[in-house]
MMTF fields as JSON, N, C-alpha, C and O atoms, coordinates in Angstrom:
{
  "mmtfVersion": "1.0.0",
  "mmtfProducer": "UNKNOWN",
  "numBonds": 291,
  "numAtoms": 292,
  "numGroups": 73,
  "numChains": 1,
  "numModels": 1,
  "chainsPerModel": [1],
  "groupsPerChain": [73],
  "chainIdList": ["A"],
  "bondAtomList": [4, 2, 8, 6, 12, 10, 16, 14, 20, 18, 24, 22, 28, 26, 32, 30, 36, 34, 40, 38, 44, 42, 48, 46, 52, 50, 56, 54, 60, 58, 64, 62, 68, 66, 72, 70, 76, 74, 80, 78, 84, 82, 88, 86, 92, 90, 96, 94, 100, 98, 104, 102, 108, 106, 112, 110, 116, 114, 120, 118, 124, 122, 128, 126, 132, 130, 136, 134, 140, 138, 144, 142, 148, 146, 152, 150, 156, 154, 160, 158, 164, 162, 168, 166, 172, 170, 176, 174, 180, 178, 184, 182, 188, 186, 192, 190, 196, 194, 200, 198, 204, 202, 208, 206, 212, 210, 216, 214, 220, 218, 224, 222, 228, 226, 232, 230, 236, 234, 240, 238, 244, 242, 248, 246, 252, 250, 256, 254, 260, 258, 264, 262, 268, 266, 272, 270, 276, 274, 280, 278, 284, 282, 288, 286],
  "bondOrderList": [1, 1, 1, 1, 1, 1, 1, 1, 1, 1, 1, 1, 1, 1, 1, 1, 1, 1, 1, 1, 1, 1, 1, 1, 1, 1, 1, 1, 1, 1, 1, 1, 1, 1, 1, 1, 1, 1, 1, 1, 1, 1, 1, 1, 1, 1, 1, 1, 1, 1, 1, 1, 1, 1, 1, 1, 1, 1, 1, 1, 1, 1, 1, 1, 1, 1, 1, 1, 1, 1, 1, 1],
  "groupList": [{"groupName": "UNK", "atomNameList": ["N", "CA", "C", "O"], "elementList": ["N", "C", "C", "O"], "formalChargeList": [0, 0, 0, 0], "bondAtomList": [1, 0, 2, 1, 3, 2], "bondOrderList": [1, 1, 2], "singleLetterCode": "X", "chemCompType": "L-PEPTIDE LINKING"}],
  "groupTypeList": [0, 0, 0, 0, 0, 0, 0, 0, 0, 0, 0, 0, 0, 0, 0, 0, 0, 0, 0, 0, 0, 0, 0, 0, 0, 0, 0, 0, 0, 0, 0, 0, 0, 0, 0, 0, 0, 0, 0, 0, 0, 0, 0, 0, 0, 0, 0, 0, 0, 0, 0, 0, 0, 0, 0, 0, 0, 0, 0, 0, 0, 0, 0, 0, 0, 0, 0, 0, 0, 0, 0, 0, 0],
  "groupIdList": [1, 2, 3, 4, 5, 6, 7, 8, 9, 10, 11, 12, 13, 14, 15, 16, 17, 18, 19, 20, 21, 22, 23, 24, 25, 26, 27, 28, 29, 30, 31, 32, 33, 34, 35, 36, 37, 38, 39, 40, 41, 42, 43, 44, 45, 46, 47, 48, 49, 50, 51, 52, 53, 54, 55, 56, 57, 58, 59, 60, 61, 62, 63, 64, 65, 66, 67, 68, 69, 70, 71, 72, 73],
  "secStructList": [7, 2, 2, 2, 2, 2, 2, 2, 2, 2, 2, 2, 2, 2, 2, 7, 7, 2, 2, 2, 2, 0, 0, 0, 0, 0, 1, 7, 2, 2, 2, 2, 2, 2, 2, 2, 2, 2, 1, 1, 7, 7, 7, 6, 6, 2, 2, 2, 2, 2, 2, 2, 6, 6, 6, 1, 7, 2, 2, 2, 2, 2, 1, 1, 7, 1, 1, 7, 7, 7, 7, 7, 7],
  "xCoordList": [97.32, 96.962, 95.45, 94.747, 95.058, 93.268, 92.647, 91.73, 93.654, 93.058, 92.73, 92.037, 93.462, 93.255, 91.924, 91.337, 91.615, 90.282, 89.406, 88.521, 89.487, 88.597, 87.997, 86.937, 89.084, 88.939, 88.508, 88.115, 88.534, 87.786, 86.632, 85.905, 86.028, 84.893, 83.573, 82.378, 84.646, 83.915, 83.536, 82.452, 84.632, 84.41, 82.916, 81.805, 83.804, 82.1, 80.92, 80.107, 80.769, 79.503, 79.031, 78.099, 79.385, 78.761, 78.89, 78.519, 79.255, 79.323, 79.756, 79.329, 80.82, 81.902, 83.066, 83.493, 83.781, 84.636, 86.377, 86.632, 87.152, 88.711, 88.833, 89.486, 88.342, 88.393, 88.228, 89.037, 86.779, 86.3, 87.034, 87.374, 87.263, 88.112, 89.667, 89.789, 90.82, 91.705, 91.321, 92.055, 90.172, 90.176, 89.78, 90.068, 89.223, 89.062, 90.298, 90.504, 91.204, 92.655, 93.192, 94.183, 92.958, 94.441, 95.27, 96.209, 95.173, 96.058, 95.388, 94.176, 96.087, 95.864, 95.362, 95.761, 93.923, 93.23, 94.58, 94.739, 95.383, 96.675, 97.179, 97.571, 97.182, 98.228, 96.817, 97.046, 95.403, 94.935, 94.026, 93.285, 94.313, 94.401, 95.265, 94.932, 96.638, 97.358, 97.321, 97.137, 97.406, 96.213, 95.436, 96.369, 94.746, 93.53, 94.553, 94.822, 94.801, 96.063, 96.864, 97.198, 97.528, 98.442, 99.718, 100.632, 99.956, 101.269, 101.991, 103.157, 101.39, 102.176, 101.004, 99.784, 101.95, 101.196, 100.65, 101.435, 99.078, 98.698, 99.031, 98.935, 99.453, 99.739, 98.245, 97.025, 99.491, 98.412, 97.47, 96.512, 97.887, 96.416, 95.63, 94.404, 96.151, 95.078, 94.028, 92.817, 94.553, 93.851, 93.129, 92.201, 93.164, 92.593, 91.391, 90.475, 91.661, 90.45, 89.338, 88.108, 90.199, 88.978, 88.087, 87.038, 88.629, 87.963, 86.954, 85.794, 87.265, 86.404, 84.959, 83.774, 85.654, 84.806, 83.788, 82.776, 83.998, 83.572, 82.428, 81.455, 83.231, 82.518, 82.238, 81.243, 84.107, 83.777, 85.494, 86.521, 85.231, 86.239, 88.056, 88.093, 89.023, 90.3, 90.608, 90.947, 90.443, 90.261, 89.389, 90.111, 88.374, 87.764, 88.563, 88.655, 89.176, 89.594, 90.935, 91.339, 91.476, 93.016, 92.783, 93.795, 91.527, 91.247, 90.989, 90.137, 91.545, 91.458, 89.908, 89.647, 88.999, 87.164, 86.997, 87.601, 85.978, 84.99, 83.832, 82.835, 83.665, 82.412, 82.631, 83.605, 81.767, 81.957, 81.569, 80.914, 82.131, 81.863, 82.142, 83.028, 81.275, 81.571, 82.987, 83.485, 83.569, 84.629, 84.425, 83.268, 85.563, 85.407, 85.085, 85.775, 83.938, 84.473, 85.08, 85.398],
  "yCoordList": [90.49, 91.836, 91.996, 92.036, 92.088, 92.181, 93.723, 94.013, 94.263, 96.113, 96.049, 96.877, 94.73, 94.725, 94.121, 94.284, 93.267, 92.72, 93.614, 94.029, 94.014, 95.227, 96.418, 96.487, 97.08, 98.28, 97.698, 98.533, 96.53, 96.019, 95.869, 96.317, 94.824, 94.82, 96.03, 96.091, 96.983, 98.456, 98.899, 99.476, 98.676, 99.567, 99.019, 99.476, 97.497, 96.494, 97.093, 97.78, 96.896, 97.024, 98.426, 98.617, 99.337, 100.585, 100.653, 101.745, 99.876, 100.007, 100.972, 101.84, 100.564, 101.614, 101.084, 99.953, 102.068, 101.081, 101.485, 102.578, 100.742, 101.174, 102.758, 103.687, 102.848, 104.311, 105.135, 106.03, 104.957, 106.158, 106.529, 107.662, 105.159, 105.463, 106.209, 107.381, 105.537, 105.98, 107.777, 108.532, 108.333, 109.396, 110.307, 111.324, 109.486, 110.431, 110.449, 111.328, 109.421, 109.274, 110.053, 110.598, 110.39, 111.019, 110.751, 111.523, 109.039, 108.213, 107.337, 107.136, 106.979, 106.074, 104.883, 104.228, 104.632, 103.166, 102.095, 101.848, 101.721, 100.642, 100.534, 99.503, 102.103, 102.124, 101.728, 101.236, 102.029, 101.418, 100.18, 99.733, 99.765, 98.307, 97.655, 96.871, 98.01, 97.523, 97.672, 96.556, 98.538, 98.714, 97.462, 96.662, 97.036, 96.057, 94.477, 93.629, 94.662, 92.988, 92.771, 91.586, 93.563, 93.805, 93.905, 93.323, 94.365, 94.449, 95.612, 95.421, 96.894, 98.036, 98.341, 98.39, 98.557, 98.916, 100.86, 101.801, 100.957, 101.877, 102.714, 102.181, 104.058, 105.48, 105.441, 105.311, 105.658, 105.734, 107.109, 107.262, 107.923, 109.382, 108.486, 108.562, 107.873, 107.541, 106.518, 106.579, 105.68, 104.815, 105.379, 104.705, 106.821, 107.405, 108.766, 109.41, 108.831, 109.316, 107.805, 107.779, 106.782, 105.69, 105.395, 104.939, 105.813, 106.003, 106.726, 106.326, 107.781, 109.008, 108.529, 108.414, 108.346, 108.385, 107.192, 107.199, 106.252, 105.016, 105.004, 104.328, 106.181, 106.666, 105.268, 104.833, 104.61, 103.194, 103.654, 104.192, 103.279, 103.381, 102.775, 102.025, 103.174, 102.595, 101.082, 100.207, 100.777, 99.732, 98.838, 98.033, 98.846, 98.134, 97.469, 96.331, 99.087, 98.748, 97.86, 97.172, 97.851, 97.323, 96.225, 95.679, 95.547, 94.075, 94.274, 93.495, 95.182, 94.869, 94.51, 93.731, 95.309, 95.308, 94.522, 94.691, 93.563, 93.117, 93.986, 93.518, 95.203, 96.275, 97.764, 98.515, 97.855, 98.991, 100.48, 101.321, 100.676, 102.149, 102.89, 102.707, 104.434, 105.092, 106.016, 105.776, 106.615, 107.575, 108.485, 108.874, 108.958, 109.162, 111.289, 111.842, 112.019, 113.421, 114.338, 115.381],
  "zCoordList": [96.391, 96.775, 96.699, 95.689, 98.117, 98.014, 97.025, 96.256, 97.57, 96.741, 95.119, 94.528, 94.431, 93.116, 92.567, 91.497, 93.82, 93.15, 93.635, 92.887, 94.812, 95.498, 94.07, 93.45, 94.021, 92.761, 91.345, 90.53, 91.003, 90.282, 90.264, 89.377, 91.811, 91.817, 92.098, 91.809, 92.886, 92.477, 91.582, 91.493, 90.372, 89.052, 88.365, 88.1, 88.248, 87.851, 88.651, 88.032, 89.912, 90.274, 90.275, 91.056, 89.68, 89.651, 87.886, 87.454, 87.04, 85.788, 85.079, 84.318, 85.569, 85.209, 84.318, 84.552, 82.987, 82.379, 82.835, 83.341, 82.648, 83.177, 82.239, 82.715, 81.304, 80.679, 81.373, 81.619, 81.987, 82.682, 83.941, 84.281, 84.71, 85.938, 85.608, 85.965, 84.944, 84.524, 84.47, 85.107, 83.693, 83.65, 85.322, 85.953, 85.365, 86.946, 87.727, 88.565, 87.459, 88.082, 87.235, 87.722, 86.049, 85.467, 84.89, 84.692, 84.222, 84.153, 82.95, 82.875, 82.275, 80.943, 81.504, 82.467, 80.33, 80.282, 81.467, 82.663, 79.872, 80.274, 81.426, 81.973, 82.01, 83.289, 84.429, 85.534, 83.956, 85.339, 85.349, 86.225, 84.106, 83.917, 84.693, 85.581, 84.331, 85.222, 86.497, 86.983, 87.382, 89.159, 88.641, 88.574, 88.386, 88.56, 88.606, 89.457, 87.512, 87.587, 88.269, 88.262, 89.093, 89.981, 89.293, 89.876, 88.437, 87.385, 88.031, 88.375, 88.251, 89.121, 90.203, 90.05, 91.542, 92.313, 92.251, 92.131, 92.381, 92.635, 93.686, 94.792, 93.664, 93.967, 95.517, 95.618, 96.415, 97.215, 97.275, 98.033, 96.451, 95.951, 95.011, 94.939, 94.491, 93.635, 94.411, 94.198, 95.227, 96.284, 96.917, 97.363, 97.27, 98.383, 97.232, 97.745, 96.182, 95.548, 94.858, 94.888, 94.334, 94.523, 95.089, 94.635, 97.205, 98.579, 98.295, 98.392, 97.942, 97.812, 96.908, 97.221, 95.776, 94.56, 94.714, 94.012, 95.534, 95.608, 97.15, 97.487, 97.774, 99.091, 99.985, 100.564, 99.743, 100.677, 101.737, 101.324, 102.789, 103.533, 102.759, 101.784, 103.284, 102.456, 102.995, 102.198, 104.658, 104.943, 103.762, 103.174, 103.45, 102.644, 101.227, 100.769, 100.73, 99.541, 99.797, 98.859, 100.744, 101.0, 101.598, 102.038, 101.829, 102.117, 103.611, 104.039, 104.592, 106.091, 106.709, 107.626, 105.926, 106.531, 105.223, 104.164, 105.547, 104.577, 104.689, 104.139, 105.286, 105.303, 104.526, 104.569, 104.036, 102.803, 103.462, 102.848, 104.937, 105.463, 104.827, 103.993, 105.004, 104.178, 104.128, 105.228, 103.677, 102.784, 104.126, 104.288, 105.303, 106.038, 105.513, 104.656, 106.297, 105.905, 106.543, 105.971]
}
């Protein structure tokens, strides 16, 4: 699943910790730890405020673009 390394390498490169994200989702550290490992698949609202928050297109995050357009408005 490309979206798991995707939302990872987002979180990293803006230095960000699974705490902080989980909280902007709503959702416990553990549970979006797990989103990252691929253990449960992520809620596609929650996929689509990552979009947002990350201000990178969903194509990107779901592997289809290797280009980081922006978060459509």
């Amino acid at each position: 699943m490309e979206y798991t390394r995707r939302i990872r390498e987002l979180r990293e490169d803006h230095d960000y910790t699974q705490r902080q994200i989980a909280e902007i989702l709503n959702v416990g550290q553990r549970t979006y730890a797990d989103y990252e490992y691929g253990k449960i698949r992520i809620p596609l609202d929650s996929m689509i405020k990552l979009a947002e928050f990350y201000n990178v297109d969903m194509n990107y995050i779901c592997g289809l673009s290797n280009y980081k357009s922006s978060f459509p408005k």
